[in-house]
N, C-alpha and C positions, 0 to 999 in steps of 0.2 A: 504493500500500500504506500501511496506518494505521500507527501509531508501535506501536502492540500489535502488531499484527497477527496478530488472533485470528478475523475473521472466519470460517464455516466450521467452527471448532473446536470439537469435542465436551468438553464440560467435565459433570464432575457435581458436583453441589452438594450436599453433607451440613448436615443439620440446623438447616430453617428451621422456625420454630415460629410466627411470626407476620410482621406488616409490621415491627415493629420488631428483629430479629433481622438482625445482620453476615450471614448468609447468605442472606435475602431481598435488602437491599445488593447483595451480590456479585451473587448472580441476576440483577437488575434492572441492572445496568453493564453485566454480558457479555450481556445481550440485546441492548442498545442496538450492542454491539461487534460486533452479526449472530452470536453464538455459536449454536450448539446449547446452549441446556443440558437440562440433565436433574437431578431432584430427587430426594433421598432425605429422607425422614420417618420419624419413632421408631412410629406407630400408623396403623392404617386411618382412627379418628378424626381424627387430624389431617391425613390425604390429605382426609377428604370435607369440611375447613375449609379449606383450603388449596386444589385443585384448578382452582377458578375464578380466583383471585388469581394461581396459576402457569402459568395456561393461553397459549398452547398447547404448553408444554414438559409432559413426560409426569412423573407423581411415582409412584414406587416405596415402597413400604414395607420399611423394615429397621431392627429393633431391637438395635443391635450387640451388645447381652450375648449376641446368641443364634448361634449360629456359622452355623446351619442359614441363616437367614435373610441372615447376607453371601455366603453361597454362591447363595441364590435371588436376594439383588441383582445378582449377577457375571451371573448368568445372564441376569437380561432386560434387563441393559444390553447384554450380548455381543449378544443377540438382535434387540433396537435399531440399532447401531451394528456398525462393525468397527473402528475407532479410540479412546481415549480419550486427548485432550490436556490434560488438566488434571485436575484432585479439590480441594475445597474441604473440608476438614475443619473443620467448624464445632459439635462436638459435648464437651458438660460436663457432670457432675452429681456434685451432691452433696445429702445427702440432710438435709437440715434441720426435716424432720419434728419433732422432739423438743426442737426451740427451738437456742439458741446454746448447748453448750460447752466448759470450757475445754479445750484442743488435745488435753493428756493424758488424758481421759476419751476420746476417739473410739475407736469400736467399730471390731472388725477388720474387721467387716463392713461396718460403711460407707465404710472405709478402701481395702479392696478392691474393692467395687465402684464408687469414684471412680476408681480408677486404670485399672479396668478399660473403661470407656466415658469417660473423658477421654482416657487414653493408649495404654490397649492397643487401644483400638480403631484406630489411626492403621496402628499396625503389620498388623493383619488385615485392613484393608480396601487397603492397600499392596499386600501380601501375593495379597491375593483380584485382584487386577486388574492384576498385572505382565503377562501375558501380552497382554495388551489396549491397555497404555499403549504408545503413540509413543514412541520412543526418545528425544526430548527434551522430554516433558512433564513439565508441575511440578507439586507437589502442593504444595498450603499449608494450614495449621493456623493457627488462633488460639486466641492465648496472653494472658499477660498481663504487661505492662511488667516487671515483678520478683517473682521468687519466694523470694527473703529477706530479705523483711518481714516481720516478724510482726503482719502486720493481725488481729487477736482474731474478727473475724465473718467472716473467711475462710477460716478453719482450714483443715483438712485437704486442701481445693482447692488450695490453693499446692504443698503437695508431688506431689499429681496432675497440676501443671501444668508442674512441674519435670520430673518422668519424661516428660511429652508434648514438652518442649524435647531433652532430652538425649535422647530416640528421634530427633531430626533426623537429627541427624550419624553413627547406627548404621543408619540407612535411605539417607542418603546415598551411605554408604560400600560399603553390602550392595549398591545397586543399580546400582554404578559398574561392578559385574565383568561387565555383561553390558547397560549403556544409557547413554542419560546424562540420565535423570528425575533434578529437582532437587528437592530438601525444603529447607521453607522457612516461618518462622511469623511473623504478625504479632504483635507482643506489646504490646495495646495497655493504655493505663491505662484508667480508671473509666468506664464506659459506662451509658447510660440504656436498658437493655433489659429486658423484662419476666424472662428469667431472675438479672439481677440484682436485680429487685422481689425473689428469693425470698429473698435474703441478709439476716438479721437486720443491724439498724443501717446498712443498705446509703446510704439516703440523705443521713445525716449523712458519711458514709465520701464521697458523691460530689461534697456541697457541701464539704468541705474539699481536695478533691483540686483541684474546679475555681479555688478561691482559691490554690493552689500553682502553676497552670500560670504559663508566663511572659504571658502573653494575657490573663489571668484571665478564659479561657473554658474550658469544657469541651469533652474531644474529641469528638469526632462519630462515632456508627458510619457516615455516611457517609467517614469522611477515613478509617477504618479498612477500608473495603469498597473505597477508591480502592487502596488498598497494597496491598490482597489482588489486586487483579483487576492492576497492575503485573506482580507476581512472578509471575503465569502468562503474562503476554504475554513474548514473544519478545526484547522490551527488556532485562530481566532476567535473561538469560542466562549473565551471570557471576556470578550470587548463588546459594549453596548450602549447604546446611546454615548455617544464619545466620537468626536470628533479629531483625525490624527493630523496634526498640521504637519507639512512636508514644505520648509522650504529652504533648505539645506544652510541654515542657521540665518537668514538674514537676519528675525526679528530681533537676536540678541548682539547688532553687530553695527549697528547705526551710528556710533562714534569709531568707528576705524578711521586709524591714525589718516591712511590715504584718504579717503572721501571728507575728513575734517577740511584734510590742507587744499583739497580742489575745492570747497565750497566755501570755505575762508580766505581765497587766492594767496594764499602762504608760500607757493614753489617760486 
């Protein structure tokens, strides 16, 4: 038996958009692990982009704003499978249309529907597929490192990403009365993913973070896809509503000597 010991195991995978996406990552490790997986995508268009790349796992479409359609995912996963050991929540948005600004201009409506496909989607598609989960399957979401910074070209995503941390431990606790499915998020720092391309000032934001790390590298969505497919394997069985940040030390690194003396013009 492997150290995971995932073999066999039916896992569905939410919201991969490209090769570069934490949840292509994750896909690609659990297959390697002999998983089942199975794929969820926001469009028909991006099944028929995607389909050959995830072959021969089956991809489903499901737009979570739309409730009809988590209910047609429950169904032809149910229809698939009779087991689900795992859920990979890999799903964000904000909507940057209108350029960067600042925090207290954000519309309700874009406020609402960040929260609503960042974080409430965790809760309904939890919700849509208790009756299916293995009594000790885990579900993981990706987060991000901290949610009280006030990064300027992150706006309104950070408090979206807060309500999808603190739904852990209210999914935790809801689903202890009757299994023992664990919630669980990686909360990684500054990643090179094309949904990070959409973030105004995103790159200046990523080369400063990489000069923060203790490494002075950036982290990897694959280091962040190894964490993820960890907290579903069997190993991890005592982690629960707990949130593992991965960002290869920046947070405790913010006075190093070097980025003092470039932001004090000292050289």
């Amino acid at each position: 038996m492997s150290f995971l010991n995932l073999e066999n195991k039916n896992i569905l995978v939410t919201g991969v958009a490209n090769k570069k996406s934490v949840a292509f990552h994750i896909g690609e490790i659990l297959q390697k692990e002999g998983v089942n997986v199975l794929y969820s995508v926001r469009t028909e268009e991006r099944k028929k982009q995607l389909e050959k790349l995830l072959a021969p796992s089956p991809v489903y479409v499901c737009d979570v704003e739309n409730e009809d359609e988590i209910k047609t995912l429950q169904k032809s996963v149910s229809n698939e499978i009779d087991t689900l050991h795992g859920l990979v929540h890999s799903i964000a948005f904000a909507n940057y249309a209108d350029g960067l600004k600042p925090f207290h201009e954000t519309s309700k409506n874009d406020f609402l529907q960040s929260i609503d496909i960042t974080s409430y989607s965790l809760i309904q598609l939890s919700n849509a597929f208790k009756d299916l989960f293995d009594t000790n399957a885990s579900v993981v979401t990706i987060s991000i490192s901290t949610t009280s910074m006030a990064a300027e070209n992150y706006g309104y995503m950070a408090p979206a990403k807060a309500a999808l941390d603190s739904s852990l431990c209210f999914l935790a606790k809801s689903f202890s009365a009757f299994s023992k499915v664990r919630f669980n998020s990686v909360n990684s720092g500054l990643l090179k993913t094309s949904a990070s391309a959409g973030i105004p000032g995103y790159v200046d934001s990523y080369l400063h973070a990489e000069e923060l790390t203790l490494r002075k590298e950036a982290l990897t969505t694959q280091e962040v896809a190894n964490c993820a497919v960890f907290l579903l394997g069997e190993c991890s069985s005592g982690i629960n509503a707990q949130g593992i940040v991965l960002d290869a030390g920046m947070a405790i690194n913010y006075f190093d000597k070097d980025i003092v003396r470039k932001s004090r013009r000292l050289d």
